[in-house]
C-alpha positions in Angstrom: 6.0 41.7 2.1 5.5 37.9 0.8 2.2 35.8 2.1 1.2 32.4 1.5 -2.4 32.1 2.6 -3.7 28.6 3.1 -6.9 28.3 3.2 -8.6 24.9 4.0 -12.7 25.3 3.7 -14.5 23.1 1.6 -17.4 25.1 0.3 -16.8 27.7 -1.9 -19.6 30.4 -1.2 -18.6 30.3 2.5 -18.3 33.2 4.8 -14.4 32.1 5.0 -14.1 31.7 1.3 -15.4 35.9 1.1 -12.9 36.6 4.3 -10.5 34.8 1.9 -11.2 37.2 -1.4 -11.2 40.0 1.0 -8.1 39.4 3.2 -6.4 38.5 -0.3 -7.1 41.7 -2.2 -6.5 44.1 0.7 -3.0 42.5 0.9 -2.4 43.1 -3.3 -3.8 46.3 -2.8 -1.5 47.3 -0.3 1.0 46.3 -2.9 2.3 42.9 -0.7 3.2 39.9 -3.3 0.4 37.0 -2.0 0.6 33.1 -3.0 -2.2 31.0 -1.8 -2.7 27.7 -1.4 -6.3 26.5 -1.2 -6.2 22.8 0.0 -9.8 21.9 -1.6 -9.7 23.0 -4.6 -6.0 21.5 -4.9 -7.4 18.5 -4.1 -4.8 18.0 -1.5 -4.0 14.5 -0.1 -4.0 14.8 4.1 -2.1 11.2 4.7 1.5 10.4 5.0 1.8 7.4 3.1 5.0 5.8 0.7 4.4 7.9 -1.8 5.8 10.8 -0.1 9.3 9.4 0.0 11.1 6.1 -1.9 10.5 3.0 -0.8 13.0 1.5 1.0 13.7 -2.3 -0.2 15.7 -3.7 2.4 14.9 -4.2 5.6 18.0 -2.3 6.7 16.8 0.3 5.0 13.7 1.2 6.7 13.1 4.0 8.3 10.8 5.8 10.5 8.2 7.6 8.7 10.0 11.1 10.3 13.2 9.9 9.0 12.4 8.6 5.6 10.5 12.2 5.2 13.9 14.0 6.1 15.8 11.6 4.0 13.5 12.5 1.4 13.9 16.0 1.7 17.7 16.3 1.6 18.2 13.6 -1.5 15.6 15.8 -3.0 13.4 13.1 -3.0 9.8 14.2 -1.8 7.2 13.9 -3.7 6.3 16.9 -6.2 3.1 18.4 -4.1 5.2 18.4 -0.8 8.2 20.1 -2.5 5.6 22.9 -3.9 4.2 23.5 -0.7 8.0 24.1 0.7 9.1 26.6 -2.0 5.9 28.8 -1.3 7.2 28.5 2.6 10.7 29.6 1.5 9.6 31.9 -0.7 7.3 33.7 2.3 7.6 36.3 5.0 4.6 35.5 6.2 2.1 32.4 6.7 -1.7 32.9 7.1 -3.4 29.5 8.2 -7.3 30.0 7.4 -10.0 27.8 8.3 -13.1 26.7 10.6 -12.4 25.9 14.0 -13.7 21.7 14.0 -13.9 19.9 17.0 -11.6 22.4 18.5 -8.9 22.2 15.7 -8.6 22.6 12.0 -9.6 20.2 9.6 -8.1 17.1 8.7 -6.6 18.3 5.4 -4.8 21.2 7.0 -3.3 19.0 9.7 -2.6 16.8 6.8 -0.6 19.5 5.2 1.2 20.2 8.5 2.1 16.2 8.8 3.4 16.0 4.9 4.7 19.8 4.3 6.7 20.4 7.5 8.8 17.6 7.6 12.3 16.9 10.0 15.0 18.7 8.5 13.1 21.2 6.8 11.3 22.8 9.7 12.4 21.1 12.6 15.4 18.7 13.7 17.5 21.0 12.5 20.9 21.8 14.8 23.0 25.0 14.6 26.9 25.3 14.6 27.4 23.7 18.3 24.9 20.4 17.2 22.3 21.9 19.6 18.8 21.7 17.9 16.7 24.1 17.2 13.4 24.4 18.1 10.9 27.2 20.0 11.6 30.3 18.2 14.7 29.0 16.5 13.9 26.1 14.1 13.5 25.6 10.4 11.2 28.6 9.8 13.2 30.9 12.1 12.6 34.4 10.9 9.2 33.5 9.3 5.9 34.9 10.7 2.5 33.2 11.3 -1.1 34.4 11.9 -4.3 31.8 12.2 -8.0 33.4 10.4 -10.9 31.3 11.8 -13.8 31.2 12.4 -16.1 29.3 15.4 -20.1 29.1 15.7 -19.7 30.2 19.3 -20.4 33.7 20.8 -17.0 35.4 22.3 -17.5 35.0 25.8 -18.0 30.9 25.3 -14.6 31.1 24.7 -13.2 33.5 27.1 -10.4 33.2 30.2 -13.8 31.7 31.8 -15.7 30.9 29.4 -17.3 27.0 28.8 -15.5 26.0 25.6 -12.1 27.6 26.8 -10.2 30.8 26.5 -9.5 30.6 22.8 -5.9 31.3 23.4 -5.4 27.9 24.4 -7.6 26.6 22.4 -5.3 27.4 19.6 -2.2 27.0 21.8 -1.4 23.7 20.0 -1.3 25.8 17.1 0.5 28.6 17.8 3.3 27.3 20.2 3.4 23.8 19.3 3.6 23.9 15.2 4.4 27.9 14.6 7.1 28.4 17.6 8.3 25.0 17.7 9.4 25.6 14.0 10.3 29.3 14.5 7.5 31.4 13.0 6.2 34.2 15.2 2.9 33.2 15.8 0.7 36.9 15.3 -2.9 37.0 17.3 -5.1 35.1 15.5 -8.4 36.8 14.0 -11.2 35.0 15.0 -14.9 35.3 14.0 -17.3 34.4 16.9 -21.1 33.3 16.1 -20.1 32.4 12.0 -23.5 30.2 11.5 -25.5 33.0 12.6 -23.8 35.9 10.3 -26.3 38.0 8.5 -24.9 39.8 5.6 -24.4 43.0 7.4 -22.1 41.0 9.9 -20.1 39.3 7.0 -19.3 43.0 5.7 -18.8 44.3 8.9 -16.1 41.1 9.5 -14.4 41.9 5.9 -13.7 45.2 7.1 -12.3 43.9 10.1 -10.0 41.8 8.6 -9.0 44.8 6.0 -8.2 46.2 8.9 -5.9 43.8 10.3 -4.4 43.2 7.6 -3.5 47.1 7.3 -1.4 46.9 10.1 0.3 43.3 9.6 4.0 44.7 9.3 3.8 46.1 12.6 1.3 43.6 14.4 4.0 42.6 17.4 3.7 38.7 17.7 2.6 36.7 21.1 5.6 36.9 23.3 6.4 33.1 23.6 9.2 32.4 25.7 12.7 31.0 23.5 14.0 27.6 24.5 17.2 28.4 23.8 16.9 31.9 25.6 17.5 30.9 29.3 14.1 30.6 30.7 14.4 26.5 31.0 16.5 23.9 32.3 18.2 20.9 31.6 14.4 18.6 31.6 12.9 21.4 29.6 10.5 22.8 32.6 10.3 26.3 33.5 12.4 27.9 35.9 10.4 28.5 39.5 11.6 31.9 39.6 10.0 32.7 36.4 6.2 32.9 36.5 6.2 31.1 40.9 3.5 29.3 41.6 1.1 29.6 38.8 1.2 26.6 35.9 -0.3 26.1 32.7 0.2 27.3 29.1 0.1 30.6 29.6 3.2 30.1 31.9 4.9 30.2 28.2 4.1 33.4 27.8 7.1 35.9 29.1 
C-alpha cells in the first residue's frame, strides 16, 4: 500500500510530530511505501493567488479563480508546488490528513493546501461518459482512501452525540463528506486524541501504541458508509429521499 501523510503542526517536538514518527515507521515497518508531506517545514504557501496559474491579459480572458485553476491544470500550467502535491495524490492509495483540531477545523495552511492542491478538474468537476459530474463517492479521487489523525485539548465526552462541543463526527463532517467524499476518497474513522494539552508521557506512549495499532489494521479498516450521489438515494434538487432515513434530519441522515 502507498500513503501520503500530511502533516500540518508547526512545532516540531509536539505530541503530533511523535504520533507523526510513530504512525510513519509502523507503516515502513509493515513494509507499505509512505510519502509525506509536512506543510511547515515545506514552508507551504496557504493562499490562492496569480501565481498559481498565468495571468490572463485580456479582459476576455479572465477567469474565475476555480476556472483559471482548472485551466491551469489541464495546459499543464500550475505552479510547480501545486503540481508536486498532485503527483503524491496520484501516486497514493491512501491519504492521512494530520493535525490539531483549531477553532473546530484544521489550520489555515492545511485548508490552504485543500484550496490550491485539489483544484476543478483534478478532483472535482469532472463528468463521466454521459457528461454527468462526478462528485460524492465518484469524483477526481474516486478509488482513493482518506483517514484524519488529530488531536483536541478536550476530554471525549465534550465531544460526544451529547456532549457541549459536539459529537466529533460532525465536527469533522465538513471534512470527511464535504472534501474526502465530495472528491471520491473513502473517508476511514478518524483517530482522534482527547485531552492532548494534558498528556503526560505515559499517555503520549500509550497514544503511539494506539495509533500502531490502527495503523495495523488500515487495509481492512471498512470506511464510514456515506451515502453515493449518484447511487439512487437523492433526487432531482439533491435532498434525500423521505423514504430513506423518515422523519429524522441532519448530517447523519448521509450516513446509509
Amino acid at each position: 500500500m502507498k500513503t501520503l501523510w500530511i502533516f500540518a503542526h508547526p512545532e516540531a517536538r509536539s505530541l503530533n510530530a511523535a504520533l507523526r514518527d510513530t504512525g510513519v515507521a509502523a507503516l515502513r515497518e509493515a513494509g507499505h511505501q509512505v510519502r509525506e508531506s509536512d506543510l511547515y517545514a515545506m514552508g507551504w504557501k496557504p493562499v490562492v493567488d496569480g501565481a498559481d496559474f498565468p495571468a490572463r491579459e485580456r479582459p476576455e480572458d479572465r477567469l474565475l479563480v476555480g476556472d483559471a485553476q482548472e485551466h491551469a491544470y489541464r495546459t499543464g500550467e500550475l505552479s510547480r508546488d501545486i503540481r508536486a502535491e498532485q503527483e503524491k495524490i496520484e501516486w497514493a492509495d491512501t491519504l492521512v490528513f494530520h493535525f490539531p483540531l483549531w477553532w473546530f477545523g484544521p489550520p489555515a495552511i492545511l485548508k490552504g493546501w485543500f484550496d490550491r492542491v485539489l483544484v476543478q478538474g483534478f478532483a472535482f468537476g469532472v463528468q463521466d461518459a454521459e457528461g454527468r459530474t462526478r462528485r460524492y463517492g465518484d469524483g477526481g479521487l474516486a478509488g482513493k482512501r482518506a483517514m484524519v489523525v488529530t488531536s483536541v485539548g478536550a476530554r471525549p465526552s465534550s465531544f460526544g452525540p451529547r456532549g457541549i462541543h459536539g459529537y466529533v463526527e460532525d465536527v469533522l463532517f465538513p471534512v470527511h463528506h464535504g472534501t474526502f467524499w465530495y472528491t471520491g476518497m473513502a473517508a476511514l474513522p478518524p483517530f482522534v486524541v482527547y485531552g492532548a494539552d494534558r498528556s503526560t508521557e505515559a499517555d503520549v506512549k500509550e497514544r503511539q501504541e494506539e495509533l500502531r495499532e490502527r495503523l495495523r489494521n488500515l487495509d481492512a479498516l471498512a470506511p464510514l458508509p456515506f451515502r453515493y450521489e449518484a447511487g439512487g438515494d437523492y433526487d432531482a434538487d439533491l435532498v434525500l429521499r423521505p423514504e430513506l432515513a423518515p422523519g429524522r434530519t441532519g448530517l447523519q441522515v448521509h450516513s446509509a
